[in-house]
C-alpha positions as CSV (number, residue, x, y, z in Angstrom):
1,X,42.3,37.7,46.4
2,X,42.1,34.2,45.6
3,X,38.7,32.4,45.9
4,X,39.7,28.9,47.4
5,X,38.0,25.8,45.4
6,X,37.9,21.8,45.6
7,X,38.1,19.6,42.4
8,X,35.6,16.7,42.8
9,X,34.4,13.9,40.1
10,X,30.3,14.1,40.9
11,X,28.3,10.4,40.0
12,X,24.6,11.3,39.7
13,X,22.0,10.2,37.0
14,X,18.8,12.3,36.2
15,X,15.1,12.9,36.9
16,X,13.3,9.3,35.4
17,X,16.5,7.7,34.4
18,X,19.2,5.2,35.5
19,X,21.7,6.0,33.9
20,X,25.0,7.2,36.2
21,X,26.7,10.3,34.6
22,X,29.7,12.0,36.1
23,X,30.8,15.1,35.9
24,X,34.3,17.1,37.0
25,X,33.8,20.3,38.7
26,X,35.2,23.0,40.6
27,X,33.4,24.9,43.1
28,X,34.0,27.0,45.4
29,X,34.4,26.8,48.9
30,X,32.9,28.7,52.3
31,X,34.6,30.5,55.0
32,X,34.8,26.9,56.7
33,X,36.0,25.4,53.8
34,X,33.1,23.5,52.8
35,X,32.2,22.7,49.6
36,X,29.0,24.7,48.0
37,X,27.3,22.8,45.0
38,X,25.2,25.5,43.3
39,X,21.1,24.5,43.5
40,X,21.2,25.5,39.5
41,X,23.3,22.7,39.0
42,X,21.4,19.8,41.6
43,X,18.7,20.8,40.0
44,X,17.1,17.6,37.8
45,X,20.0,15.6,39.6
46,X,20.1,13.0,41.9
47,X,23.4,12.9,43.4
48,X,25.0,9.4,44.0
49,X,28.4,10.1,45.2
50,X,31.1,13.2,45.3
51,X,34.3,12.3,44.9
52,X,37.4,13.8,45.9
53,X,39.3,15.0,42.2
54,X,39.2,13.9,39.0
55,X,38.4,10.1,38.9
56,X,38.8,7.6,36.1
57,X,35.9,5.1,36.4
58,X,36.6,1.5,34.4
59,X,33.9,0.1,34.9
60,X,30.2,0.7,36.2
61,X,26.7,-1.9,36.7
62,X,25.4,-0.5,33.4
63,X,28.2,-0.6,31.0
64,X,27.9,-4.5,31.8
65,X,24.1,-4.5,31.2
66,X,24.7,-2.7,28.0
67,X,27.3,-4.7,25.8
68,X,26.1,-7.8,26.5
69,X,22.6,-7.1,24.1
């Protein structure tokens, strides 16, 4: 048997810091098909935004802060 999963891009950053990290995962998913994010892996996290599969992000507020010092 098959375990059904969902490929999502998470955005969070981490306990005392701004940065924004992202992260592809694939987890698993209930017998209602939701999505179950481990608490080992929220742990230390603060979650901004899940997003449907793999996404390429350009640009973000802090890579603009950054380069320009």
């Amino acid at each position: 048997m098959c375990e059904a999963k969902r490929t999502v891009t998470i955005i969070y950053c981490c306990e005392g810091n701004l940065e924004l990290f992202r992260d592809t995962r694939h987890f698993s998913l209930n017998v209602y098909g939701e999505m179950i994010i481990p608490a080992k892996y929220k742990r230390g996290k603060t979650i901004v935004a899940i997003c449907e599969g793999e996404i390429k992000i350009l640009n973000s507020v802090g890579d603009r802060l950054i380069s320009q010092h």
